[in-house]
C-alpha positions in Angstrom: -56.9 15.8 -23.1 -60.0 16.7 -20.8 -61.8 14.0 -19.3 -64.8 14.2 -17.1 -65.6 11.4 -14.4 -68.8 10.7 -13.3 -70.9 7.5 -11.4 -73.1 6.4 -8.6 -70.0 4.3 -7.7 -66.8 7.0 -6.8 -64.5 4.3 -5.4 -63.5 2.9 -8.9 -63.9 6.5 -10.3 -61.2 7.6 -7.7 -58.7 4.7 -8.0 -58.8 5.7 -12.1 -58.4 9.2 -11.7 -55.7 9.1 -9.6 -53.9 7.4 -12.3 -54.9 10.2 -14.6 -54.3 13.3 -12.4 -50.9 13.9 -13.1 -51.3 13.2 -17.3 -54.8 14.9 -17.9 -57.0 17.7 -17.2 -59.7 15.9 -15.4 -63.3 17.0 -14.1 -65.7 15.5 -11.7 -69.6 15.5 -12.3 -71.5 14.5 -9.2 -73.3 15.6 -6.1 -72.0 17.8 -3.6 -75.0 16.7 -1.1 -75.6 13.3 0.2 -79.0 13.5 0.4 -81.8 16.0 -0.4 -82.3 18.7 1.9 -79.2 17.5 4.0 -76.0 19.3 3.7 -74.2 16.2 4.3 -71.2 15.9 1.8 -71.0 12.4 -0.5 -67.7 11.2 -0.1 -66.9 11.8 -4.0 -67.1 15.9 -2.8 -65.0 15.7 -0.1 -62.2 13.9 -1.9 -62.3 16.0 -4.8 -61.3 18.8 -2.2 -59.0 17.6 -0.5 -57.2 16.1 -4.4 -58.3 19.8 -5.9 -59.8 18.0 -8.6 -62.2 20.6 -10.6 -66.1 19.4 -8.9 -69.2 20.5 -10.6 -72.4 19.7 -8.7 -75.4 18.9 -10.4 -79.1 18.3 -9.7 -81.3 15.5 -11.8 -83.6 13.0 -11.1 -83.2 9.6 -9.9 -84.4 6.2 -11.1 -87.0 4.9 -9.0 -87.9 1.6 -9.1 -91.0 1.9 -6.7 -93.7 4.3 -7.1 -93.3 6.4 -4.4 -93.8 10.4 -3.3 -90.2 10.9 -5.3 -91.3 9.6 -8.1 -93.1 12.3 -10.3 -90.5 15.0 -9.0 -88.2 12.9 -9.9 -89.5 12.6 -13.1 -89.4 16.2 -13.9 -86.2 17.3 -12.6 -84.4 14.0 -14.7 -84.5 16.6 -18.4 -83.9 19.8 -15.9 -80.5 18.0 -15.4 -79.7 17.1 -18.5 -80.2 20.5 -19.8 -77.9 21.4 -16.8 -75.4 18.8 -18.1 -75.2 20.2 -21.2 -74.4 23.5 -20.4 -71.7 22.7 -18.7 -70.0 19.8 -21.1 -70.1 22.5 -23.8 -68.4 25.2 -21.5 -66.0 22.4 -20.6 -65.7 20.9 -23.8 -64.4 17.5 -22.9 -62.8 15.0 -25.5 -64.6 12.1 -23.0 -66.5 11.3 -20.3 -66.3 8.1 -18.1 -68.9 7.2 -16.6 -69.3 4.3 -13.4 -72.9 3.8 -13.8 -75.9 5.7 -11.1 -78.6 8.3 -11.8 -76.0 11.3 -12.5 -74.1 9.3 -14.5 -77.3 8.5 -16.9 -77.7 12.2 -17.1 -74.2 13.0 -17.9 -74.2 10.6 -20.8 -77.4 11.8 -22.5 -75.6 15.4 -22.4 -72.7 14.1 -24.2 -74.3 11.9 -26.6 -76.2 15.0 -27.6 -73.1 16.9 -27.9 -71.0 13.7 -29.4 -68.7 13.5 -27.0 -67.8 9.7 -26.5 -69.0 7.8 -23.7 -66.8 5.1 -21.6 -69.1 3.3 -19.2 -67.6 0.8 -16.5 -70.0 -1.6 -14.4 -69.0 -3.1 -10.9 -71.7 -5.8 -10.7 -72.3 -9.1 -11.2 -75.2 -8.1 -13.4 -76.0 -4.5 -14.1 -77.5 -1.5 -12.9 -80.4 0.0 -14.2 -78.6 2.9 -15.1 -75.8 1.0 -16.0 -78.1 -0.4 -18.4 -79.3 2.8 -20.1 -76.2 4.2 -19.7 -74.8 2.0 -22.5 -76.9 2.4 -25.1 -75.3 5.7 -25.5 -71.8 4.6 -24.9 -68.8 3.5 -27.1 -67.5 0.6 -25.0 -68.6 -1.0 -22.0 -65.6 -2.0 -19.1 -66.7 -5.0 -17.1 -65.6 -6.0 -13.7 -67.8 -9.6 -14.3 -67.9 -12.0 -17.1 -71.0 -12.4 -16.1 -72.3 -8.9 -16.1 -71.5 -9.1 -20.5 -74.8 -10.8 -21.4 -76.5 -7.4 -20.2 -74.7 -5.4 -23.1 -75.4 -7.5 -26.0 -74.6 -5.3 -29.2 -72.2 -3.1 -27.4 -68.3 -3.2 -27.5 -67.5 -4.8 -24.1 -64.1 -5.0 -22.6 -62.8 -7.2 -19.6 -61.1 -5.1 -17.4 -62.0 -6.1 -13.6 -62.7 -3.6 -10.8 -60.1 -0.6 -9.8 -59.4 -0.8 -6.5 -58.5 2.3 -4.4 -54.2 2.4 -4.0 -54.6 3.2 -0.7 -56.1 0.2 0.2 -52.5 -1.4 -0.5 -50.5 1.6 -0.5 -51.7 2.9 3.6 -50.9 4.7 6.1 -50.4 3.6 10.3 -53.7 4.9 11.7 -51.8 4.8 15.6 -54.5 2.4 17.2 -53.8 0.2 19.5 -53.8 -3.9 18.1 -53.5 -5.0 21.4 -57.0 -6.4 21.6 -58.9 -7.7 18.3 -60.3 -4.6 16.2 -63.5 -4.8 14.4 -64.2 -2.2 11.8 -68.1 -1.8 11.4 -69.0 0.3 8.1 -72.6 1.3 6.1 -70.4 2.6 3.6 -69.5 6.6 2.9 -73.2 7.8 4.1 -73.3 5.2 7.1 -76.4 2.8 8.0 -78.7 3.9 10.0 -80.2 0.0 11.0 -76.4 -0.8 11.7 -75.5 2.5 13.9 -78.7 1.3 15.5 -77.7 -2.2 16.9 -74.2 -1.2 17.5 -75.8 1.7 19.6 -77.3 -1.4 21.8 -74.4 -3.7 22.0 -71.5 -1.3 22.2 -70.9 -1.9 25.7 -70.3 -5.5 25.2 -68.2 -5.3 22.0 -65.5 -3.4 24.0 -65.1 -5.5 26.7 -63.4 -8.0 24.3 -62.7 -5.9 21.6 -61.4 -2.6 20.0 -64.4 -0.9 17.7 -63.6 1.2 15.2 -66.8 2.7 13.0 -67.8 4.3 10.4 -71.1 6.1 11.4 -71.9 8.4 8.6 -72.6 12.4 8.8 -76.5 12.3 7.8 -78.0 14.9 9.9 -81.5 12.8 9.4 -80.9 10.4 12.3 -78.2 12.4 14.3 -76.3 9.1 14.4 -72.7 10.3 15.0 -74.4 12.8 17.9 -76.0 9.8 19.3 -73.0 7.7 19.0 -70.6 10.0 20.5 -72.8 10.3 23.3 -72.6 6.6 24.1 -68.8 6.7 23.9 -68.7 9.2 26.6 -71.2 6.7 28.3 -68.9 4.4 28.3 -66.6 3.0 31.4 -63.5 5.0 31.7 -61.4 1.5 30.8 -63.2 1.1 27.6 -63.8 4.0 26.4 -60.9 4.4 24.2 -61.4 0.9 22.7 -65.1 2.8 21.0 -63.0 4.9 17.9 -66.3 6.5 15.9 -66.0 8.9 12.7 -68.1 10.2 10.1 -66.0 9.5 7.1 -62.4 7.4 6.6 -60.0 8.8 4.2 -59.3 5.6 1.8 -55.6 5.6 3.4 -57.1 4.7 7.1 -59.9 2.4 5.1 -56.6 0.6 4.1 -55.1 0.1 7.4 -58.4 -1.1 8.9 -59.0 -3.8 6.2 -55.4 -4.9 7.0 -55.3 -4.8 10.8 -59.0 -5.8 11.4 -59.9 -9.1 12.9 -62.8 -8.8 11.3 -64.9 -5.8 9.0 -68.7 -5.8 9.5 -70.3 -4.3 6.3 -72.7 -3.8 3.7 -71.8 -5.7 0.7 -72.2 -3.3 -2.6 -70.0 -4.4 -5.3 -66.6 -1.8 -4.9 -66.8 -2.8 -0.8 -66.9 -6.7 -1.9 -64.1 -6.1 -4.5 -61.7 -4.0 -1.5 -62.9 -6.9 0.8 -61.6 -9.6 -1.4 -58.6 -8.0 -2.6 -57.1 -7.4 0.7 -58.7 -11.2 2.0 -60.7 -9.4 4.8 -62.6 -11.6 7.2 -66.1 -10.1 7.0 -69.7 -10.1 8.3 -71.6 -8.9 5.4 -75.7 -7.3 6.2 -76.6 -6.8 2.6 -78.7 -3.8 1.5 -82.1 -5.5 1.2 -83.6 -2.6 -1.3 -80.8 -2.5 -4.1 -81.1 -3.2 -7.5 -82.0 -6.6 -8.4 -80.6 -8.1 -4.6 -77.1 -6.8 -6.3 -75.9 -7.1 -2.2 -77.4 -10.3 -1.6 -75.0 -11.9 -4.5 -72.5 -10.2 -3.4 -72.5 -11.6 -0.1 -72.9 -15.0 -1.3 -70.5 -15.1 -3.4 -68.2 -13.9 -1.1 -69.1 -16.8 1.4 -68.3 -18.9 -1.7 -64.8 -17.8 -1.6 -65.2 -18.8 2.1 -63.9 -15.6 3.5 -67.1 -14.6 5.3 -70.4 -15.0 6.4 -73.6 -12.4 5.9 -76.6 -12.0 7.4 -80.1 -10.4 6.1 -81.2 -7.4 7.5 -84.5 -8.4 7.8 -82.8 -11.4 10.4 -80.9 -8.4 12.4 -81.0 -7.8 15.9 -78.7 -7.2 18.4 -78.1 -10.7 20.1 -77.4 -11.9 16.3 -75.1 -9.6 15.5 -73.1 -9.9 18.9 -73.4 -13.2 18.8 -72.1 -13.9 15.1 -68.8 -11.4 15.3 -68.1 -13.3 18.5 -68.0 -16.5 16.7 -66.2 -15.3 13.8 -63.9 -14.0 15.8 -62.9 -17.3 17.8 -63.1 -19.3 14.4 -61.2 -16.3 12.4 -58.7 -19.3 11.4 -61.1 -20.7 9.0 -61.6 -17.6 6.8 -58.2 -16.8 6.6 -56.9 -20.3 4.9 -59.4 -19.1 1.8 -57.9 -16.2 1.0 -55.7 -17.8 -1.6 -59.6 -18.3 -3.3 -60.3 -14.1 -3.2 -57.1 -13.5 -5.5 -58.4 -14.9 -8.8 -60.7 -11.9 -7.9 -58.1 -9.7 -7.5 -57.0 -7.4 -10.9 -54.4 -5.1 -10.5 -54.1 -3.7 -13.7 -57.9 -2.7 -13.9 -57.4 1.0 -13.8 -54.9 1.1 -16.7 -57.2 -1.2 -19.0 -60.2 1.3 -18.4 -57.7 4.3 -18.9 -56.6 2.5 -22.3 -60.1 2.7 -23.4 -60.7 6.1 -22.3 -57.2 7.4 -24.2 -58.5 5.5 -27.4 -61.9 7.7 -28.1 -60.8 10.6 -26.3 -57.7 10.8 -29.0 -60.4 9.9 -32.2 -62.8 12.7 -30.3 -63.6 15.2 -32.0 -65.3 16.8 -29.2 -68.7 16.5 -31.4 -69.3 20.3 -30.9 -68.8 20.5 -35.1 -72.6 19.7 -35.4 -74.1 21.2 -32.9 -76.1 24.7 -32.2 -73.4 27.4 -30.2 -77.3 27.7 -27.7 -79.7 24.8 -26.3 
């Protein structure tokens, strides 16, 4: 059976198709570029490398929720890439395509709802996407990771599954740093955070006195941040110097360790990051992306300090004496988050990648590829 993977959100994507891998042909459907006019990588490329997973990059528009000087571009190039979809699904000829939701994944399942090829969406949030949204009314079933996320597919077949989460969060590797002295692991997710790289940048210095820093910076030659970053380290006194560990990009095995080992994780909050978070019962300091869809972050990070395993604050309340100041105290009081972890494991659903792959298996089989009624040329 040939299956092709697509989504905004490639964490889930990747724990499921490394179930798959070894079973079924599979192809990715993404973006090879982070950004537009940056030959920054996404994360979803660079593992598909290094896995030899079959990659096919496409261009399309994305959904803007703002009008802003993307927006009519945007606009146009959105049918550009589903005509680009659809050449290649009928080259490919797929049984089925999962999709996890995001602008490429909308594209990708108008192509094969033209084509009838059966679509298998899976949503991460609380609520949904508005992609995630669109998305299903083209699809045969919709995998949840939130009861509360069903009342946004009304008429659809919708299936309880729970979020994948990455094996090698559980299954890791020893990354060979030094626990001598607490580790904080600061992240802005695969593509970094500019506003976060940016405090950091001006409390660095004090971090490592007390504490081993491990981040995340991101490789988005916009802002230069990793240049600007590694500069500081080499700024730094030659007795702390080594406690400063920067990189653009953590393979999920060393993401693993650092959720494990960390005192505590300083992070966005998007909904695959909250899921790892909670699985594992990392102590966390959550700065929610203030612009996504819906304040999707901003529930996130409360209902994470629900569980009582962290604390968040708004971006719009950063600054570098808060932030310093609040892993500090989290640090000292790190003996009140841990006693909730029992809380984060009703959370927790380990099967979540097989129940997704169940549906996946179940219109892929009944597939008939739905090339019988369509044109040989678009």
């Amino acid at each position: 059976m040939k299956i092709v993977i697509t989504g905004g959100h490639f964490s889930p994507a990747y724990a499921v198709l490394k179930k798959f891998i070894k079973d079924e042909e599979i192809l990715v459907i993404g973006r090879k570029y982070a950004f537009e006019g940056d030959k920054s990588e996404t994360l979803e490329y660079k593992l598909c490398k290094k896995e030899n997973i079959p990659f096919i990059s496409i261009k399309t528009g994305r959904l803007q929720r703002s009008i802003t000087r993307h927006t009519i571009p945007s606009i146009f190039r959105f049918p550009n890439g589903i005509y680009e979809v659809v050449k290649v699904l009928k080259r490919e000829r797929p049984n089925v395509v999962l999709t996890f939701g995001g602008y490429i994944g909308l594209a990708v399942a108008v192509g094969a709802f033209i084509l009838k090829i059966p679509v298998v969406l899976h949503e991460q949030t609380q609520k949904a996407g508005l992609s995630s949204r669109l998305i299903s009314k083209f699809a045969k079933v919709v995998c949840i990771s939130y009861k509360s996320s069903e009342r946004f597919f009304k008429g659809k077949k919708v299936v309880f599954t729970g979020n994948p989460i990455r094996e090698e969060i559980f299954d890791y590797k020893d990354m060979n740093i030094s626990t001598a002295n607490p580790i904080i692991y600061i992240t802005g997710g695969s593509t970094g955070s500019h506003i976060i790289n940016e405090i950091v940048f001006q409390i660095v210095e004090k971090l490592v006195e007390n504490y081993t820093v491990v981040h995340q910076v991101g490789n988005a030659s916009q802002y230069n941040d990793f240049e600007k970053l590694s500069e500081k380290k080499k700024s730094l006194d030659n007795k702390f110097r080594g406690r400063y560990i920067i990189k653009d990009f953590f393979e999920p095995y060393e993401v693993g360790w650092l959720l494990h080992n960390a005192s505590l994780t300083v992070s966005r909050s998007g909904a695959n990051t909250i899921n790892e978070l909670l699985a594992v019962g990392a102590v966390s300091l959550l700065i929610p992306l203030p612009h996504g869809q819906a304040n999707e972050q901003l529930d996130n990070a409360m209902l994470f300090k629900e569980v009582g395993l962290g604390e968040y604050i708004e971006q719009k309340d950063l600054n570098p004496n808060i932030l310093h100041r609040a892993i500090s105290d989290m640090i000292d009081n790190k003996g009140n988050y841990i006693k909730n972890r029992k809380k984060a494991e009703e959370f927790m659903h380990k099967s979540a990648s097989e129940k997704i792959i169940e549906q996946v298996l179940l219109y892929g089989r009944s597939s008939r590829q739905g090339f019988s009624n369509t044109k040989d040329s678009i």
